[in-house]
C-alpha positions in Angstrom: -32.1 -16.3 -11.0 -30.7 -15.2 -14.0 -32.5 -11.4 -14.0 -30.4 -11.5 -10.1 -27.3 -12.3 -12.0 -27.9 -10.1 -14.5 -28.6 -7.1 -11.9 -25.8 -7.8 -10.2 -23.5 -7.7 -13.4 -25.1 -4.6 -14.0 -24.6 -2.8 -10.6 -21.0 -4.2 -10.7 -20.1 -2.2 -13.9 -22.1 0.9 -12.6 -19.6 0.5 -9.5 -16.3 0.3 -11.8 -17.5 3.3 -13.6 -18.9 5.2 -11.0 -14.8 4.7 -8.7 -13.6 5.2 -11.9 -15.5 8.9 -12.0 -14.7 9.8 -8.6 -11.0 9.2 -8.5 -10.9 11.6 -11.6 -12.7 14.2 -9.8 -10.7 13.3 -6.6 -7.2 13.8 -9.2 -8.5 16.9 -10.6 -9.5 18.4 -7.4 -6.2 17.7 -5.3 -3.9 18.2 -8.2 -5.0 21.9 -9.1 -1.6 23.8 -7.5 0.3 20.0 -7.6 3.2 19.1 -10.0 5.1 15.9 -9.5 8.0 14.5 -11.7 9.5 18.0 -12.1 11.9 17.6 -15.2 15.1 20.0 -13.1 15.1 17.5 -10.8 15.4 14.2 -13.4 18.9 13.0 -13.1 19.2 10.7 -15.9 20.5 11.8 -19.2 20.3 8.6 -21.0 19.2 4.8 -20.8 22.1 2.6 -22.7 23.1 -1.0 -23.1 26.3 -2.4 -21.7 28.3 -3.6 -24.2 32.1 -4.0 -22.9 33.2 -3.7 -19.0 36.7 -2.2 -19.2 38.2 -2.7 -15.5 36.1 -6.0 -13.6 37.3 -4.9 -10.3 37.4 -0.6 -8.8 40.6 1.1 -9.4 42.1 2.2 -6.5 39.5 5.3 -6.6 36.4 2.7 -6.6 35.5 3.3 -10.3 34.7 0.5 -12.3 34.3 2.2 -16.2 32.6 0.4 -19.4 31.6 1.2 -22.8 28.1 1.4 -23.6 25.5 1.9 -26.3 23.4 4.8 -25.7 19.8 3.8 -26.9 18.1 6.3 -25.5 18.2 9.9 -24.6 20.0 13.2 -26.8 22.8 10.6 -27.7 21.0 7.8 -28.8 23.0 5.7 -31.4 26.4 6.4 -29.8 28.9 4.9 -27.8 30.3 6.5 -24.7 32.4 5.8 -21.5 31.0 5.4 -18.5 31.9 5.3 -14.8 30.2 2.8 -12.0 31.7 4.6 -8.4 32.0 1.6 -5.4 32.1 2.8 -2.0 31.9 -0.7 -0.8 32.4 -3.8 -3.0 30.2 -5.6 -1.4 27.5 -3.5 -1.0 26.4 -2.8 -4.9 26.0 -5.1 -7.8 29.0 -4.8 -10.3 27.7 -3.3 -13.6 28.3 -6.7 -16.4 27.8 -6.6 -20.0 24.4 -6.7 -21.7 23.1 -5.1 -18.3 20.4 -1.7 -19.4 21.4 1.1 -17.1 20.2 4.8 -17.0 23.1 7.2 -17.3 23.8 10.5 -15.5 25.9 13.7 -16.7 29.0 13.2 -15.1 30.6 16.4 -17.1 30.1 18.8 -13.5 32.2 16.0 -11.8 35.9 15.2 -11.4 36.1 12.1 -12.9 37.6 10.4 -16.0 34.2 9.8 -17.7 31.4 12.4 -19.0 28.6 9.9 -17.8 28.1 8.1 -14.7 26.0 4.8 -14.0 22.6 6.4 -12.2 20.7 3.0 -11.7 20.3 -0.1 -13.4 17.1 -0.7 -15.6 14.1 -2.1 -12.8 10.9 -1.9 -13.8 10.4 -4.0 -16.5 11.3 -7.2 -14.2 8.6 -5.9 -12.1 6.2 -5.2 -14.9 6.8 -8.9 -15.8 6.1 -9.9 -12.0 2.6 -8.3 -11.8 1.7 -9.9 -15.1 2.3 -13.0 -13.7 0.6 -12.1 -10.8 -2.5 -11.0 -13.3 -2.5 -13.9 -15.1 -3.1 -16.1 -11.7 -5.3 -13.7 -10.4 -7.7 -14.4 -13.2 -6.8 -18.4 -13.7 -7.4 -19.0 -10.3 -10.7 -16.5 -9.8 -11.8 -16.2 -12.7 -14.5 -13.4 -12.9 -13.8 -12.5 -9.6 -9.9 -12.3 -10.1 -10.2 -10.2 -13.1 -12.6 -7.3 -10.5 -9.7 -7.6 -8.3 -7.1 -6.4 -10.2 -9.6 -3.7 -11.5 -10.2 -2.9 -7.4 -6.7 -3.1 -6.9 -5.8 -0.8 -9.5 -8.1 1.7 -8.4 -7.2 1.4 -4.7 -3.1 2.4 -6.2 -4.9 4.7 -8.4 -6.8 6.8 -5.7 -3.4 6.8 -3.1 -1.4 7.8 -5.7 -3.4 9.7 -7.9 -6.2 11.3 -5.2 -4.3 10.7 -1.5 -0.6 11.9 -1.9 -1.6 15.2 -4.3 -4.2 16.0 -1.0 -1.4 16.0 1.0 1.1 18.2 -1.0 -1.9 20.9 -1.4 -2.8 21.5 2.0 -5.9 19.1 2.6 -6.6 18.2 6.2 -4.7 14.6 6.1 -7.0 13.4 9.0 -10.0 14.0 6.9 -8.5 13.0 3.8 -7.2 9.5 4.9 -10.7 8.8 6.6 -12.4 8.9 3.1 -10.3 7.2 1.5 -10.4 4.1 3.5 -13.7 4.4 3.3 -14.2 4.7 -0.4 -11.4 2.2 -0.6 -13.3 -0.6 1.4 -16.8 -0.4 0.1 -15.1 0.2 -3.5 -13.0 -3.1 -3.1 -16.5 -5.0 -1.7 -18.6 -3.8 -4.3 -16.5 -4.5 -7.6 -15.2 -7.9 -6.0 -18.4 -9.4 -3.5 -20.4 -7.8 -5.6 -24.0 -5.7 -4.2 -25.2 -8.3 -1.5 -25.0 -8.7 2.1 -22.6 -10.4 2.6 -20.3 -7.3 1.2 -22.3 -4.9 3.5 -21.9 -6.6 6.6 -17.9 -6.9 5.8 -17.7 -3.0 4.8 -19.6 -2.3 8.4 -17.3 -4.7 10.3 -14.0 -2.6 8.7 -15.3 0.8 9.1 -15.6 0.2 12.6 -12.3 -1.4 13.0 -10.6 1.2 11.1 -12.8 3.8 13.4 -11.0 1.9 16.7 -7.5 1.9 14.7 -8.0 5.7 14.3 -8.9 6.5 18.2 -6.3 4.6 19.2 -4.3 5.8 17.1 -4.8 9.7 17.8 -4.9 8.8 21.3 -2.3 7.7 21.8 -0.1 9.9 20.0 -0.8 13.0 22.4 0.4 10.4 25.3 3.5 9.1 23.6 3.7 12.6 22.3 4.4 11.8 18.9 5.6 14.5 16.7 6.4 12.6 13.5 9.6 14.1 12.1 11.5 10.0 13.1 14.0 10.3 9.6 15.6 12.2 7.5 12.5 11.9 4.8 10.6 13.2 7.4 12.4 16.3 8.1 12.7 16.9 4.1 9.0 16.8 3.8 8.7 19.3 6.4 10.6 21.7 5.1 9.1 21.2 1.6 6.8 23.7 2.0 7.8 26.5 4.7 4.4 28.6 4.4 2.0 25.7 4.9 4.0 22.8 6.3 2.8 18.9 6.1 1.3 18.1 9.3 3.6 15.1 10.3 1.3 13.9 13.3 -1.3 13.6 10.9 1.3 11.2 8.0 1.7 9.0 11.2 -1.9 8.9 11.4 -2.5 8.1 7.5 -0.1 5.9 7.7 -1.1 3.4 10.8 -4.8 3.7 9.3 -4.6 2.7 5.9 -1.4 0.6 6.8 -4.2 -2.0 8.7 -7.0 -1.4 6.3 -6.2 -4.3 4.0 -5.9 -6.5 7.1 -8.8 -5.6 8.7 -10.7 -5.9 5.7 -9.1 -9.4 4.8 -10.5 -10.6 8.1 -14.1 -9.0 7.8 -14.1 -10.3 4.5 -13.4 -14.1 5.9 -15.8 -14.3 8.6 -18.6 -12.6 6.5 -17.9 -15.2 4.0 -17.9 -18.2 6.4 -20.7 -16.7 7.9 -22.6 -16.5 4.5 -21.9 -20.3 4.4 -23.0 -21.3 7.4 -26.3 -19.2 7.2 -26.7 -21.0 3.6 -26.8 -24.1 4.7 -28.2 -23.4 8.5 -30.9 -20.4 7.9 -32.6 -20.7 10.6 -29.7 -19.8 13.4 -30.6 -17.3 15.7 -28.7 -13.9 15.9 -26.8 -15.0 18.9 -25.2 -18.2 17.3 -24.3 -16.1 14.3 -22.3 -14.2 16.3 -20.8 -16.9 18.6 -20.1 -18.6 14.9 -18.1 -15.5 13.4 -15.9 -15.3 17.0 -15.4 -18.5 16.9 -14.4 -18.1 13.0 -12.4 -14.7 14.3 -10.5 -16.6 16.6 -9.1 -18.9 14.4 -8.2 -16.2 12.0 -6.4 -13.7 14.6 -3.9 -15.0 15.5 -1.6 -15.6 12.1 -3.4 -12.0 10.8 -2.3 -10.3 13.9 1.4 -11.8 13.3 1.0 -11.1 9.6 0.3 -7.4 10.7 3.5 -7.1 12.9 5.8 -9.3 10.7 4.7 -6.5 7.7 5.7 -3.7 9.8 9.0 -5.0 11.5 10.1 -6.3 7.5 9.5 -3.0 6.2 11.8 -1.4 8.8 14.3 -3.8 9.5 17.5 -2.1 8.0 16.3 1.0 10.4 15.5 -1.2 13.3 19.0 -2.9 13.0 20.9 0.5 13.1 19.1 1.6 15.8 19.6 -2.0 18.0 23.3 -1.2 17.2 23.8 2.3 18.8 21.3 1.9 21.0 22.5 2.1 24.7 20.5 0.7 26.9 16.8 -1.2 26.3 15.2 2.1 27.6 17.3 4.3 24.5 16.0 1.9 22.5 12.3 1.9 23.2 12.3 5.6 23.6 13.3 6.4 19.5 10.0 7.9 18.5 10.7 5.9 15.3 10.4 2.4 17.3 7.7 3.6 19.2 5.7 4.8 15.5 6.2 1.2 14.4 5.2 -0.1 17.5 1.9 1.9 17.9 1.1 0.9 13.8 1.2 -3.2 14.9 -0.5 -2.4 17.8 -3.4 -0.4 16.9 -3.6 -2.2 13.7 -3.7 -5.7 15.8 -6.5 -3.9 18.4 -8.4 -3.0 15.3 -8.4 -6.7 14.1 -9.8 -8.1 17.0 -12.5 -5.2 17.6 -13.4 -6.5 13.8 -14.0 -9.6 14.5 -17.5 -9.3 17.0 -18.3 -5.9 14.8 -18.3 -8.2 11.5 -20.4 -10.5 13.4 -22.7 -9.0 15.1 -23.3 -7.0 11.2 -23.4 -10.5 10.2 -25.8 -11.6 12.4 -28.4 -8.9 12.0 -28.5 -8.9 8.6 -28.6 -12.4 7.5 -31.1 -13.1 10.1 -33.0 -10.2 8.6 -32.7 -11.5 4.7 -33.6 -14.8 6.5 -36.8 -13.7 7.3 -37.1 -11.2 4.5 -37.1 -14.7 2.4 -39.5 -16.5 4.4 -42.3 -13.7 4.2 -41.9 -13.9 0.2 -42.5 -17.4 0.6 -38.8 -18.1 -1.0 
């Protein structure tokens, strides 16, 4: 028992260094004509502390102006003027002392400061958030908790890092977003289930409900005759790159198909698990009450993962949503946006996907703990 352990342990830290090796390769291969973070486009001048708000309501221009102590930036150590401009009073947070904001140079502008308030100081409450959410991660999972957050910092690691420089140099997207759901899924499996069945049968029950998410999904985009350009940011990445310009069809596609991956994989996960369970303490099912088992499981499951799906999508889009509901015309103006009908066709394909998963995870389930069943009972185990 202890050699299996150990084995495991092993193949585990082959698999974190082995991900760890490809997105590298992945980075240096999609970031050779790539530059992000281009300093003519940085904004901010200067990071400084609040340290006296001079006006505590806008002038009649809508500027609100306060002292502050530049602690950052080419005039570090000094105190400066600076202006906070209010469109709507309502619709901002009025700057207050002791808050850190990140300056702008305000000297091109006609206004009675040389430095503008750019954006208040964010990150670090964020930092502090996924610390917390570290520290749980590992108190509550332990082992397992602590290859989580290693699997869920390479799964930001490879879309940020590997995915989005693919995209900006011209890879095929289609292609691109294909492998890495897949490396994504049996990466996550591997450093987290660890190398057993239980991980396999879950990684063939998402592939092919990420396979049905992608049909439908290029499918039905030729029917609804989706072009992708639905915002502004859309029409700005088109025209990022007039010789070779993103394929917009194919962001949609990314988009739906690694926007259901972590649901679908949640869900294969949970029925291989209760299914690796059941066949513990019942070995000697047959394949067709495994399966009937992890439907029955599935069923139980779909239902707040297919609203969970939908909820996510209508949440991330609900300031767009509302504008549109507003100036909409009629139901049929409405339902016609491609934008609505792009969020639509992500919470339906992704939900579609998540039921297909369900009898693919257990029918994978079924054949192969039925098969490490009897592998067991020929060893005499």
């Amino acid at each position: 028992m202890k050699k299996t352990a150990k084995k495991e342990q092993l193949i585990i830290a082959a698999a974190i260094i082995l991900s760890f090796v490809l997105i590298y390769a992945g980075n240096r291969i999609t970031m050779q004509d790539v530059g992000f973070f281009n300093e003519e486009n940085d904004l901010i001048a200067g990071k400084a502390e609040v340290t006296e708000v001079l006006n505590e309501s806008p002038d009649e221009y809508g500027a609100i102006f306060f002292e502050c102590r530049v602690i950052k930036g080419e005039n570090a150590g000094e105190s400066v003027v600076a202006v906070q401009t209010i469109i709507e009073e309502n619709s901002v947070r009025l700057v207050k002392k002791g808050d850190i904001v990140y300056l702008g140079d305000a000297s091109e502008y006609e206004i009675s400061a040389d430095w503008f308030l750019y954006e208040y100081e964010r990150y670090n409450g964020v930092i502090w958030l996924g610390a917390a959410f570290a520290f749980l991660l590992i108190l509550f999972g332990r082992s397992k908790g602590f290859r989580t957050i290693i699997s869920l910092t390479y799964t930001c690691m490879t879309i940020f890092f590997v995915f989005l420089p693919s995209i900006v140099s011209g890879f095929n997207i289609y292609l691109s977003s294909i492998i890495v759901c897949v490396f994504i899924t049996f990466m996550t499996l591997l450093i987290v289930q660890g190398p057993n069945t239980k991980a396999f049968a879950a990684g063939l029950g998402c592939i092919g409900g990420l396979l049905i998410v992608s049909l439908i999904t290029v499918g039905m985009s030729e029917i609804l005759k989706i072009s992708g350009l639905i915002d502004n940011d859309s029409y700005f990445l088109l025209t990022l790159n007039t010789t070779a310009p993103v394929n917009l069809k194919a962001v949609v596609f990314a988009a739906i198909t690694i926007g259901a991956m972590g649901a679908i994989l949640d869900i294969a996960v949970d029925i291989a698990s209760s299914l690796s369970e059941v066949h513990r303490h019942a070995s000697k099912m047959s394949l067709g009450q495994t399966v009937k088992s992890g439907i029955t499981i599935g069923q139980d499951i779909v239902g707040s993962m297919a609203n969970t799906l939908i909820l996510a999508y209508i949440g991330s889009s609900l300031s767009l949503i509302l504008l549109l509901l507003i100036h909409s015309g009629s139901p049929e103006d409405l339902l016609n946006s491609e934008l609505i009908i792009v969020e639509i066709l992500q919470a339906l394909a992704g939900s579609i996907g998540i039921l297909f998963t369900i009898p693919l995870t257990a029918v994978s389930c079924g054949i192969l703990y039925n098969r490490s069943s009897r592998s067991l009972e020929n060893t005499g185990q």
